[in-house]
Backbone bond lengths (Angstrom), bond angles and torsions (degrees), N, CA, C in turn:
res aa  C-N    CA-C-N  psi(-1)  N-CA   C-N-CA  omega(-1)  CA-C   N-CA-C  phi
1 X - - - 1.464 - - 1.526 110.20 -
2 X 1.335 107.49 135.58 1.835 106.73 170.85 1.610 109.42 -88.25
3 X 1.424 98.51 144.87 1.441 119.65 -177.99 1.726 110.09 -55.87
4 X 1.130 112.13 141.21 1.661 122.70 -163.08 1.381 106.09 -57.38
5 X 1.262 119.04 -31.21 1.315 137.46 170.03 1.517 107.32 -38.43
6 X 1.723 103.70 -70.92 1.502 93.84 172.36 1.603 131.27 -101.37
7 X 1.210 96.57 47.20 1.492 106.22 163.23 1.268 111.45 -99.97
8 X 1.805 106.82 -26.33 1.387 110.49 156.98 1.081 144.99 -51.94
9 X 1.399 92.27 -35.44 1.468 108.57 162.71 1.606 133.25 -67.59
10 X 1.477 113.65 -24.71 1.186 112.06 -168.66 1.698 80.01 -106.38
11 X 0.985 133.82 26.37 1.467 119.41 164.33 1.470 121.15 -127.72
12 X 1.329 102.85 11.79 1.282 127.66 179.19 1.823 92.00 -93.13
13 X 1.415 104.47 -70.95 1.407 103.94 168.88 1.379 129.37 -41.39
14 X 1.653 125.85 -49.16 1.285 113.41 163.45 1.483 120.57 -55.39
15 X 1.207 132.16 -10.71 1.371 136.84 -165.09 1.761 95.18 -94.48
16 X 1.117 132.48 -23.51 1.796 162.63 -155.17 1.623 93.03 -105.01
17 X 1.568 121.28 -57.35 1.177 116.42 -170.54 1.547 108.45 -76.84
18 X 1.344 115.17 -26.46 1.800 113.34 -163.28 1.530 82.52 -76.24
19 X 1.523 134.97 -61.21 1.260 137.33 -165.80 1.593 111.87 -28.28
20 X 1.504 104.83 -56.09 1.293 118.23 -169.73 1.451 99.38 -69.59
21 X 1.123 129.60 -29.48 1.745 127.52 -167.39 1.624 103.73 -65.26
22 X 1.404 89.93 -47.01 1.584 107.12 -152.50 1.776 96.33 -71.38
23 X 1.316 115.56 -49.11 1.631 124.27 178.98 1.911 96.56 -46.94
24 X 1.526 93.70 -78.97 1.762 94.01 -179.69 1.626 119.80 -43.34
25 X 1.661 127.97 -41.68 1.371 104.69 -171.28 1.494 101.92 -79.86
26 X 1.418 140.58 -20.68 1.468 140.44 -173.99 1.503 101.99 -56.39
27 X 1.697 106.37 -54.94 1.652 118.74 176.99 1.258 112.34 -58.48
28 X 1.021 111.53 -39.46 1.831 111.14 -165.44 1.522 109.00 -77.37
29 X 1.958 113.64 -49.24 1.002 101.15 177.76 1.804 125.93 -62.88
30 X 1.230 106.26 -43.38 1.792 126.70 176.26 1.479 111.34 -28.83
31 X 1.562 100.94 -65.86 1.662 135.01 153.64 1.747 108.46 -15.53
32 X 1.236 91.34 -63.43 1.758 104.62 -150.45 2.040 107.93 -74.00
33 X 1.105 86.69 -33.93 2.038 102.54 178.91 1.552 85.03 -85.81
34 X 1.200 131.43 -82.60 1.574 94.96 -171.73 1.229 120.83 -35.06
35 X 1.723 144.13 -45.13 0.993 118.01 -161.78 1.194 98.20 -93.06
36 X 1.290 131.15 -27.22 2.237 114.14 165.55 1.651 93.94 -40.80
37 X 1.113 129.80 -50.66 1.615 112.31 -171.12 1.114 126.95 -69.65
38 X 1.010 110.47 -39.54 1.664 111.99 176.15 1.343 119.56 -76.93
39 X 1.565 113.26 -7.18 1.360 114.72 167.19 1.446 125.66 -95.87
40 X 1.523 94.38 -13.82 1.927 90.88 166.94 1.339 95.51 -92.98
41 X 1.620 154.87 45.70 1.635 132.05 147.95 1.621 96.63 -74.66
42 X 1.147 89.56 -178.28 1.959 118.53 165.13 1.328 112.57 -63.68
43 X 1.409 122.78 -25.49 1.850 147.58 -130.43 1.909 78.24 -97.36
44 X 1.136 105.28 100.36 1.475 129.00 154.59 1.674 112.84 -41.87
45 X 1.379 97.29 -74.42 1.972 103.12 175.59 1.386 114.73 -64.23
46 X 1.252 115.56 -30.50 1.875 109.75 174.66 1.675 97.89 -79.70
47 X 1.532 134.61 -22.05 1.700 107.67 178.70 1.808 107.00 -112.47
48 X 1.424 106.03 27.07 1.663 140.82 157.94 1.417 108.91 -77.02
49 X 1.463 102.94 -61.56 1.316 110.25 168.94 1.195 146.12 -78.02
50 X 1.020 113.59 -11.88 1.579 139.23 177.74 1.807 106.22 -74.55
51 X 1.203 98.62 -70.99 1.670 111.99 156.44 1.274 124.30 -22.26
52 X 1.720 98.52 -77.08 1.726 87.87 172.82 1.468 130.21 -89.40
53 X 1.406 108.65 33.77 1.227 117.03 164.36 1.536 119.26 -116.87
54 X 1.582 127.70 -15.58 1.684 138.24 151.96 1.794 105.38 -76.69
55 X 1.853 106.50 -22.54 1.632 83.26 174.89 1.390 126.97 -82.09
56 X 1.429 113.36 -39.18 1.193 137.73 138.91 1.629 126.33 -1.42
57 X 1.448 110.87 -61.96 1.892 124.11 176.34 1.166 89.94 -93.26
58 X 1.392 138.99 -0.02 1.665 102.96 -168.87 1.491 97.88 -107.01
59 X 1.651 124.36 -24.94 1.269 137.28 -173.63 1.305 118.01 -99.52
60 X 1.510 132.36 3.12 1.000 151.49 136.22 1.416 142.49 -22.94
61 X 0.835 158.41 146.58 1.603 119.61 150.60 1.907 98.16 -113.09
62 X 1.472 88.03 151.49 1.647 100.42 -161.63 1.242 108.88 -69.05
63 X 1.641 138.22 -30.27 1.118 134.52 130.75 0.830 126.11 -14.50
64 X 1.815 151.29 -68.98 1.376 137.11 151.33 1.051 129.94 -35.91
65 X 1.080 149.33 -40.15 1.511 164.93 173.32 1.494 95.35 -56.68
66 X 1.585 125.56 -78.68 1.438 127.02 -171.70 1.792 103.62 -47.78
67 X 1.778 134.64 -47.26 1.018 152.90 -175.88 1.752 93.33 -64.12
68 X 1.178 135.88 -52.31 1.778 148.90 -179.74 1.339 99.25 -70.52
69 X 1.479 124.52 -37.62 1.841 102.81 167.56 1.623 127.14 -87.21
70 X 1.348 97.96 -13.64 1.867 89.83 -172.00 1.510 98.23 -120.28
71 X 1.493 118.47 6.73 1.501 105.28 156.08 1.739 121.24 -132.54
72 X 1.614 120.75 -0.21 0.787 116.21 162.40 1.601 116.66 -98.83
73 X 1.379 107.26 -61.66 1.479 107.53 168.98 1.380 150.26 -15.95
74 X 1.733 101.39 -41.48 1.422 103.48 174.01 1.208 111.15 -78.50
75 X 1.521 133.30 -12.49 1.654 123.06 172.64 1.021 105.14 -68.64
76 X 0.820 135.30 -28.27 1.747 114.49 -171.11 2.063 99.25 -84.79
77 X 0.858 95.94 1.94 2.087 82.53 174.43 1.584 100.08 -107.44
78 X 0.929 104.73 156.71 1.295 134.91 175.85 1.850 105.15 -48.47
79 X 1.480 100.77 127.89 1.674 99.19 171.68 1.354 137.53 -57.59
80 X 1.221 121.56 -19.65 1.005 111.60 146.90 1.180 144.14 -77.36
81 X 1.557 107.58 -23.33 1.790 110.68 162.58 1.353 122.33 -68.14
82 X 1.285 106.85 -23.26 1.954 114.83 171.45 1.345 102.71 -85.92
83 X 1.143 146.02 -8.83 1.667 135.82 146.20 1.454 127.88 -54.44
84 X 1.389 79.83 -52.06 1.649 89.73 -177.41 1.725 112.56 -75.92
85 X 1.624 122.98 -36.48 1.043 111.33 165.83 1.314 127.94 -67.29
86 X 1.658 122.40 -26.38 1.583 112.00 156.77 1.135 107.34 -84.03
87 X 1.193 153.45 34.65 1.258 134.21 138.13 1.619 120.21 -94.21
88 X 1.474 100.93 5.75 1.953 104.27 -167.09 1.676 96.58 -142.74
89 X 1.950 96.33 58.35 1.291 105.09 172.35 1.981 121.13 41.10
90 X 1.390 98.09 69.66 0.963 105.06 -161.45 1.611 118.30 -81.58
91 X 1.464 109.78 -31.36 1.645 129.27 145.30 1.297 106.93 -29.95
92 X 1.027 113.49 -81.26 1.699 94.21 -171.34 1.304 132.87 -77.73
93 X 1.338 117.01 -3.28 1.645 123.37 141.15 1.418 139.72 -54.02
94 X 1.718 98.57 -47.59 1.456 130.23 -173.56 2.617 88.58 -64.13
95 X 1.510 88.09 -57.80 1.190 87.67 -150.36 2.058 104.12 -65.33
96 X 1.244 117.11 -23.96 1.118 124.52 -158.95 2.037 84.61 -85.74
97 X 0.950 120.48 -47.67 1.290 107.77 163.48 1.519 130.07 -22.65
98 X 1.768 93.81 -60.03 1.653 111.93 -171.14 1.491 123.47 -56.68
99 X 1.757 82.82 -30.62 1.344 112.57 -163.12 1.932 112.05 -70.88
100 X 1.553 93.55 -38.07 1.766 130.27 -168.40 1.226 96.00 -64.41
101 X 1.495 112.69 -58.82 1.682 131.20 -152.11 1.973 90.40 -67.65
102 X 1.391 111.53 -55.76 1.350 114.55 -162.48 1.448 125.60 -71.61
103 X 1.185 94.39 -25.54 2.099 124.30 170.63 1.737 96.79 -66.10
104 X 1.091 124.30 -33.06 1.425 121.92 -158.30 1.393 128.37 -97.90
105 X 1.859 102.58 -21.87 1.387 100.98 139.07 1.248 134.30 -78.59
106 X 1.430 122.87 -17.45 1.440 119.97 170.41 1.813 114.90 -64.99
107 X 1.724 102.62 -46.28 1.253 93.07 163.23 1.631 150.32 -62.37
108 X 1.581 100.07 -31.27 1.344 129.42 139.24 1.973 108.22 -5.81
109 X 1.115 95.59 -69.73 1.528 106.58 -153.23 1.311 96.35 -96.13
110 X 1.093 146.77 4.66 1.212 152.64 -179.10 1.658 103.54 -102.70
111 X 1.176 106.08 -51.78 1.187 99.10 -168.00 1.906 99.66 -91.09
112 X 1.000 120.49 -6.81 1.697 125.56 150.97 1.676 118.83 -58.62
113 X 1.427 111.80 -42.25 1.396 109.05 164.29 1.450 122.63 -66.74
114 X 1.384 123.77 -31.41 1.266 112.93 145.42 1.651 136.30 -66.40
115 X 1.009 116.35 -26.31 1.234 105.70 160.88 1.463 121.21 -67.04
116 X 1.075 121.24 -16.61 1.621 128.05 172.22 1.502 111.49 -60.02
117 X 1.657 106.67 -51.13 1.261 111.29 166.58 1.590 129.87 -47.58
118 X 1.491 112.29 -21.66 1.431 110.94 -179.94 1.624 106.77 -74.43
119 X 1.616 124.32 150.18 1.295 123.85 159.65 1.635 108.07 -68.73
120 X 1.208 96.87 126.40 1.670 101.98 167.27 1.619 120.60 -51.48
121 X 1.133 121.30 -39.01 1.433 140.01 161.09 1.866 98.99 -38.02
122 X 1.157 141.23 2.71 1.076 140.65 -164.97 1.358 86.36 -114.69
123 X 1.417 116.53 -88.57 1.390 119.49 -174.86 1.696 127.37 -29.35
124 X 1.700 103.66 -35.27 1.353 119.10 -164.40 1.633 106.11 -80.50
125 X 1.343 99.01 -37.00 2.167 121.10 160.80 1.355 95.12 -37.83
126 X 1.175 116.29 -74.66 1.594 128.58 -154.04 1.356 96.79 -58.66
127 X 1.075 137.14 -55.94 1.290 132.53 -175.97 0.955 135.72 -87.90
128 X 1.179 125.92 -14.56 1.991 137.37 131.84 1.639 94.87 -43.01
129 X 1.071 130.55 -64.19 1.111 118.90 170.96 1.833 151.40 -14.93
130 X 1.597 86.23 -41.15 1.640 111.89 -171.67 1.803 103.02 107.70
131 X 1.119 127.67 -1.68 1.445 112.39 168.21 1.576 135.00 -45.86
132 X 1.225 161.17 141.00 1.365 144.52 145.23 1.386 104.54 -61.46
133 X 1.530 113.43 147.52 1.523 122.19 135.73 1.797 112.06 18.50
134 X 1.761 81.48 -96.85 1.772 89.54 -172.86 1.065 95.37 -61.60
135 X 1.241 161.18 -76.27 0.958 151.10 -127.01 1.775 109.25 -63.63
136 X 1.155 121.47 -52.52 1.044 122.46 169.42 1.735 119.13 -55.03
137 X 1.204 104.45 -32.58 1.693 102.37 173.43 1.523 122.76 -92.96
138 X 1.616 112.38 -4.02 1.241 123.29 146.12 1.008 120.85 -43.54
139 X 1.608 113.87 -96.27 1.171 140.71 174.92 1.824 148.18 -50.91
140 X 1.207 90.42 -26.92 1.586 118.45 167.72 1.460 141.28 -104.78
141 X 1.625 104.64 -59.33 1.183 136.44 169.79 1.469 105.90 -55.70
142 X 1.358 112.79 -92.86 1.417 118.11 -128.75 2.011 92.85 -78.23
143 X 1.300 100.51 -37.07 1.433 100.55 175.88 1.623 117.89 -52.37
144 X 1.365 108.56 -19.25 1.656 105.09 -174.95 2.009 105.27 -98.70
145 X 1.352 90.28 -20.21 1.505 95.61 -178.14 2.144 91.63 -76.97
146 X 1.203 104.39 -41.99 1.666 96.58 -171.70 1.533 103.36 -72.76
147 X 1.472 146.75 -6.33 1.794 138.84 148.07 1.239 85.00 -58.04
148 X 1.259 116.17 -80.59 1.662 105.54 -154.45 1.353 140.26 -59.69
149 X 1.766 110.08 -3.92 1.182 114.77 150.79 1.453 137.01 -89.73
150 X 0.972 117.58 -13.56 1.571 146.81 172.27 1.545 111.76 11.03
151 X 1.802 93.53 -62.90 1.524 108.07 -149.13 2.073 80.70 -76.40
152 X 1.496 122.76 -56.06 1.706 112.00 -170.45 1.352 97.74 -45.91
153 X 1.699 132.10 -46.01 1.237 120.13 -141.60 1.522 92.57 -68.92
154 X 1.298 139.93 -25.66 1.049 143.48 -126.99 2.112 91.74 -103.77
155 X 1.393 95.40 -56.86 1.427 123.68 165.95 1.690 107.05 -39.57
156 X 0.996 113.11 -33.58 1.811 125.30 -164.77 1.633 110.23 -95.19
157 X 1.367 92.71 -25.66 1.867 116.36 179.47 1.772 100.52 -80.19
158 X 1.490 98.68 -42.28 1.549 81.27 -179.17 0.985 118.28 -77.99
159 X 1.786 134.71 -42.47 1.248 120.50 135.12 1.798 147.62 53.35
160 X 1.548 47.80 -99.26 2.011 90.32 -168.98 1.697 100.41 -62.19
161 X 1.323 103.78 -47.24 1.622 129.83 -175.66 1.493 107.47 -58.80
162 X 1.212 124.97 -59.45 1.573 142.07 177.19 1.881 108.43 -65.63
163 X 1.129 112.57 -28.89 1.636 135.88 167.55 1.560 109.35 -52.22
164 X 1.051 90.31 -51.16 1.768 98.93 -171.50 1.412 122.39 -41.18
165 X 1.760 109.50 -38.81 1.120 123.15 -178.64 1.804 118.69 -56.85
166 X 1.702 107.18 -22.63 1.707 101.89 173.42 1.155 118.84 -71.08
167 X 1.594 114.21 -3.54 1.352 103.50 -173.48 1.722 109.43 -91.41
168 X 1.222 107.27 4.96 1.648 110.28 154.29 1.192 120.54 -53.64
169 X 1.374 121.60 -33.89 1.391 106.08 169.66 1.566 138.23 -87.48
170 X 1.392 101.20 21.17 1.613 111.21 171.63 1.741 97.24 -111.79
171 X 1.543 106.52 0.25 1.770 94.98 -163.66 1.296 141.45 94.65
172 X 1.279 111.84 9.40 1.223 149.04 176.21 1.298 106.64 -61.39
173 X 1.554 133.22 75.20 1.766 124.53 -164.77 1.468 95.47 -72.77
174 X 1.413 106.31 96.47 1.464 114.54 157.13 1.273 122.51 -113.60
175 X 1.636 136.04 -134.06 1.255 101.16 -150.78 1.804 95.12 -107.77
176 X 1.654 119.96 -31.28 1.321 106.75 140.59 1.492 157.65 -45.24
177 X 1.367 112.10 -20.69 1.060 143.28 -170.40 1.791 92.22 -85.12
178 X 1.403 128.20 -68.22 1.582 154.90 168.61 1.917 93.86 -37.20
179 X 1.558 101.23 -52.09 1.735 98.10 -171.81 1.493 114.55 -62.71
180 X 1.540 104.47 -54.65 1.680 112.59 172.86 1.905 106.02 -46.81
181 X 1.625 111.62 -62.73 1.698 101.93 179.52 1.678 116.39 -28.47
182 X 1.544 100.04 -50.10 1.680 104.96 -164.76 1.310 117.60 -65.44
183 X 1.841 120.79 -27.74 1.063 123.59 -113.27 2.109 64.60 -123.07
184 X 1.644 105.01 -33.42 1.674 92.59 172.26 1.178 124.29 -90.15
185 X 1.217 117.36 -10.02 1.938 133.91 170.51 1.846 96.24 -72.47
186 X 1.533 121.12 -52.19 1.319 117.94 -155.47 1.811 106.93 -96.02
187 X 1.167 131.52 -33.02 1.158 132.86 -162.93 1.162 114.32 82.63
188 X 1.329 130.19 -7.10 1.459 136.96 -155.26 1.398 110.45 -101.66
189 X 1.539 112.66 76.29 2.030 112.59 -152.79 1.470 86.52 -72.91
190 X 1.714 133.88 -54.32 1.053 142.45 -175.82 1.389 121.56 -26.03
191 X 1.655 117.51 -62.64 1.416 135.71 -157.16 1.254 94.71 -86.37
192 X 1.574 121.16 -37.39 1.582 109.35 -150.91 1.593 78.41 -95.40
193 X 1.208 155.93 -61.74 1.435 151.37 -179.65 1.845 122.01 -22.37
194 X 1.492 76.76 -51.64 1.584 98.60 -178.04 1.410 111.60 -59.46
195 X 1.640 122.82 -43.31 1.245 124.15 -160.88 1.723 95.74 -95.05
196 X 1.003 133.00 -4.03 1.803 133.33 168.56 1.180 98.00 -101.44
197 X 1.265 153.46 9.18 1.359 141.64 -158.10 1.988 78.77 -135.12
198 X 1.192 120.72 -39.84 1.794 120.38 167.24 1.465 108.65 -65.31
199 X 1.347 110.03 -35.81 1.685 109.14 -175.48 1.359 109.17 -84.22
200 X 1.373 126.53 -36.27 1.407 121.93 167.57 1.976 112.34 -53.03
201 X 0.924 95.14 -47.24 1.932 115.60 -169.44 1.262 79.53 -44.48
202 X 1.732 118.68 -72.89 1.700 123.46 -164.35 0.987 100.41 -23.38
203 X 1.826 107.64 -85.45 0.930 111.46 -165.39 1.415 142.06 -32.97
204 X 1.647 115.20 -47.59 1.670 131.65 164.68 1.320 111.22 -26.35
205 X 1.800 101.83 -59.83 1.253 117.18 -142.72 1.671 83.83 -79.52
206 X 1.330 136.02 -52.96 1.378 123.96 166.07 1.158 127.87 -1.33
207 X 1.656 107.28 -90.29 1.201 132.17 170.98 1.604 110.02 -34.60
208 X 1.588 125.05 -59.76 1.662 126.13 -177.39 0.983 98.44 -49.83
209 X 1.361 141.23 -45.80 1.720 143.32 -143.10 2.025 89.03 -92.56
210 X 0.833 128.45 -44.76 1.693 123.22 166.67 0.951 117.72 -56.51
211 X 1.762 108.13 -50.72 1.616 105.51 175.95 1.917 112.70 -50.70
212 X 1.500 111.55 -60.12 1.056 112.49 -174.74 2.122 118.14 -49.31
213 X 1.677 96.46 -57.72 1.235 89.01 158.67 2.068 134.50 -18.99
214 X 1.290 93.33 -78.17 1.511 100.58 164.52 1.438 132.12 -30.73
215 X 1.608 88.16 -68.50 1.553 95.61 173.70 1.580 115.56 -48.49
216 X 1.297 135.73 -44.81 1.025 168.05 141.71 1.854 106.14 -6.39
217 X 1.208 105.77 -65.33 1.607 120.44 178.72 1.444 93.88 -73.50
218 X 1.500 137.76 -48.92 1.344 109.19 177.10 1.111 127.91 -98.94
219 X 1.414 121.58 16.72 1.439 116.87 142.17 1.426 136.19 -70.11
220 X 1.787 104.29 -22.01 1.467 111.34 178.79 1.391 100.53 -73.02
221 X 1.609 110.70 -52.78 1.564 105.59 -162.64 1.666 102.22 -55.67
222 X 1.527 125.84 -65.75 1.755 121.62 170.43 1.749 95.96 -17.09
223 X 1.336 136.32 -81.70 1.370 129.92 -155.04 1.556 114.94 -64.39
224 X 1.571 113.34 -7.07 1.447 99.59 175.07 1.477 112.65 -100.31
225 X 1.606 97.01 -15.98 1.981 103.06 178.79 1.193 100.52 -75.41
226 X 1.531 137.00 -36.97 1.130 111.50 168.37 1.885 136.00 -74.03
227 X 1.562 103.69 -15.59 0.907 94.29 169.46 1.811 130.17 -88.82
């Protein structure tokens, strides 16, 4: 067993890793429905851009990207804005970014395969109707494409969650980052492995048990609209 001391420690880090989850899936998802939208217009250069910005994170490796925001990125801003951002924990800003940006083309396309699933005859309703654009991808669209993606989005969350751990290599004391400290202070690769490899599990199993939840609430509501 490890000393209570460093259980503190690795729970300091899980408290480091949820932070970073929660920053990246808010960004990633937010991210990802704008760009499902802007990639179904007419607008040639906005689904130009869309493209080479999901081909871009997906062919990558996410390691470069996290390594391309917290050591290339800040040169190009102004010196005093790169002071102040390494002085206000800039690692775990820099990295939860990398993390946001790269999650969001995967989600991107996930939640595009649900929109595939919608009949177009839906959209074309809405707007015989008197709908706008957004309005129709507010209200109709994108919400029926996000049930039907549920189970990837959910898949992309865990992810995202298991992801966290590259940002150890900018220094990011998260909850891998906390395991390696203990694991070179204690000698104890076994105990201290074992008990982040239980805290990761939690965590997973967390996240599945919400996912399912959800799914769950919109399957009831589907069975009462139809009835």
């Amino acid at each position: 067993m490890l000393q209570s001391v460093y259980l503190l420690q690795l729970l300091d880090g899980v408290a480091t890793t949820l932070k970073l989850f929660a920053i990246g899936w808010v960004m990633a998802f937010s991210l990802a429905v704008i760009l499902v939208i802007v990639r179904t217009t007419n607008v040639a250069v906005c689904r130009w851009f869309v493209d080479i910005y999901v081909e871009y994170h997906r062919n990558v490796p996410l390691m470069v990207q996290v390594l391309f925001w917290y050591f290339g990125m800040p040169e190009l801003l102004p010196e005093s804005v790169r002071t102040w951002l390494y002085a206000h924990n800039a690692e775990l800003s820099l990295a939860a970014i990398a993390l946001g940006l790269g999650s969001a083309a995967y989600i991107a396309e996930d939640i595009r395969s649900g929109l595939r699933a919608i009949p177009a005859t839906q959209f074309e309703a809405a707007r015989a109707l008197g709908s706008s654009y957004i309005q129709c991808m507010r209200y109709i669209i994108v919400p029926q494409a996000l049930r039907i993606a549920i189970a990837p989005l959910v898949s992309r969350a865990l992810l995202l969650f298991k992801n966290t751990s590259v940002a150890m290599a900018i220094g990011v004391v998260e909850l891998t980052y906390q395991t390696r400290e203990i694991e070179n202070e204690t000698y104890r690769t076994f105990a201290t492995f074992g008990a982040a490899t239980i805290l990761y599990l939690c965590g997973s199993f967390l996240i599945m048990f919400i996912g399912s939840r959800v799914y769950a609430h919109f399957a009831l509501n589907k069975e009462v609209r139809r009835a």
